[in-house]
C-alpha positions in Angstrom: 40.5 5.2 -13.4 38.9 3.9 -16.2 37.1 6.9 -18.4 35.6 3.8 -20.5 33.0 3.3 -17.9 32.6 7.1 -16.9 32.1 7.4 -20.4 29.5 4.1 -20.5 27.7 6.2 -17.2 27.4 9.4 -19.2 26.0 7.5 -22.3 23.1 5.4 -20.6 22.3 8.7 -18.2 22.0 10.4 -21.7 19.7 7.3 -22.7 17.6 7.7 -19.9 16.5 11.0 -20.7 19.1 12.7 -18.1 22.0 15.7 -18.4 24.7 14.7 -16.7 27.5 16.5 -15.2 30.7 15.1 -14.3 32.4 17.0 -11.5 36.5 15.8 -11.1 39.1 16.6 -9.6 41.7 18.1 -11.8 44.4 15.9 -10.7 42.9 13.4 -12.9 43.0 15.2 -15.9 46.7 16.6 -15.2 49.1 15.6 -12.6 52.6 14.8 -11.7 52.0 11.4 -10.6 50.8 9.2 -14.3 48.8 7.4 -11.5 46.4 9.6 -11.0 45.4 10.3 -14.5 42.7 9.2 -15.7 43.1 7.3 -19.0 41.6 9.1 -21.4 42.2 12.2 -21.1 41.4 14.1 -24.5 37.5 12.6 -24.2 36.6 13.8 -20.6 38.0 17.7 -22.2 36.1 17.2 -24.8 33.1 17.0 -22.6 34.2 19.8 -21.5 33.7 21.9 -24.4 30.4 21.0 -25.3 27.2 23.1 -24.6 26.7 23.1 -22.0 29.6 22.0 -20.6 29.2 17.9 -19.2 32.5 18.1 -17.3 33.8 20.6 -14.2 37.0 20.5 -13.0 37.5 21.2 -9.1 41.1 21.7 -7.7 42.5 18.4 -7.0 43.0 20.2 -3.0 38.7 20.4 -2.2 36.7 17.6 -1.5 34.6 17.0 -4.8 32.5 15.5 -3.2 30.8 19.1 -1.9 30.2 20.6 -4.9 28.1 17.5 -6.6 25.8 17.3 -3.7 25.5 21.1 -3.2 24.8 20.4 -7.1 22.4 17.5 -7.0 20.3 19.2 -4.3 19.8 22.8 -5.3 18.9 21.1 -9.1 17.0 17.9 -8.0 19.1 16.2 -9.7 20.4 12.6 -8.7 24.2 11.6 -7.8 25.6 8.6 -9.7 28.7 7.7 -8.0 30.2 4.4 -6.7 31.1 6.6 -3.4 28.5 5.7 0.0 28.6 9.0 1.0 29.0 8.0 4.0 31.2 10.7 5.5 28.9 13.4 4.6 25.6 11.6 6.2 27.6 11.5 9.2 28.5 14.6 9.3 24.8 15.6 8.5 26.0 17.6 5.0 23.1 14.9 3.9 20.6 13.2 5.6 19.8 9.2 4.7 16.8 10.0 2.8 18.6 12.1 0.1 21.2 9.1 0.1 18.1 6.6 -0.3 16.3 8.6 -3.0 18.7 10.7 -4.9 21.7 8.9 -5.0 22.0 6.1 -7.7 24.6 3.4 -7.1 27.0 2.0 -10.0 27.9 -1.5 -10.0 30.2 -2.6 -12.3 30.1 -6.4 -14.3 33.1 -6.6 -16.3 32.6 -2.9 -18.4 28.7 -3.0 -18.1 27.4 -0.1 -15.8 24.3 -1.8 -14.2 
């Protein structure tokens, strides 16, 4: 994936007066298959070694998609992610409102985050 506009995300979110935390699956930091891994490695661990820390890693097996909600709800904090979240208002981990109100949606225009 391209860690240019994760990178872009974390920037403007910083901007607007925001702490971000990016929660990943570690198979995009390391794994067996190149595909997987995430193109810029060495500045996503670097995030990780600032204070606090602006990256968690979650074993590439779980759903990452758990802990950032669990995350964003117990904080009141808000989930940027290009993902619906579909899956999880289904199963009623969320309900729409949280989807509607806490859940801020990236579009991409060439390597502007909008």
């Amino acid at each position: 994936f391209s860690t240019t506009r994760l990178l872009q995300a974390v920037s403007a979110c910083h901007d607007w007066g925001m702490r971000p935390i990016i929660i990943l699956p570690q198979k995009f930091l390391s794994s067996n298959h190149q595909h997987n891994v995430a193109e810029d490695v060495e500045s996503l661990l670097a995030l990780q070694t600032q204070h606090p820390p602006q990256l968690i890693q979650t074993p590439s097996y779980c759903n990452d998609d758990i802990p950032c909600l669990r995350m964003a709800i117990k904080e009141g904090g808000y989930v940027l992610s290009n993902d619906g979240f579909q899956d999880h208002i289904k199963s009623g981990f969320i309900d729409k409102t949280f989807a509607e109100e806490d859940y801020l949606n990236v579009v991409y225009r060439q390597i502007e985050i909008v």
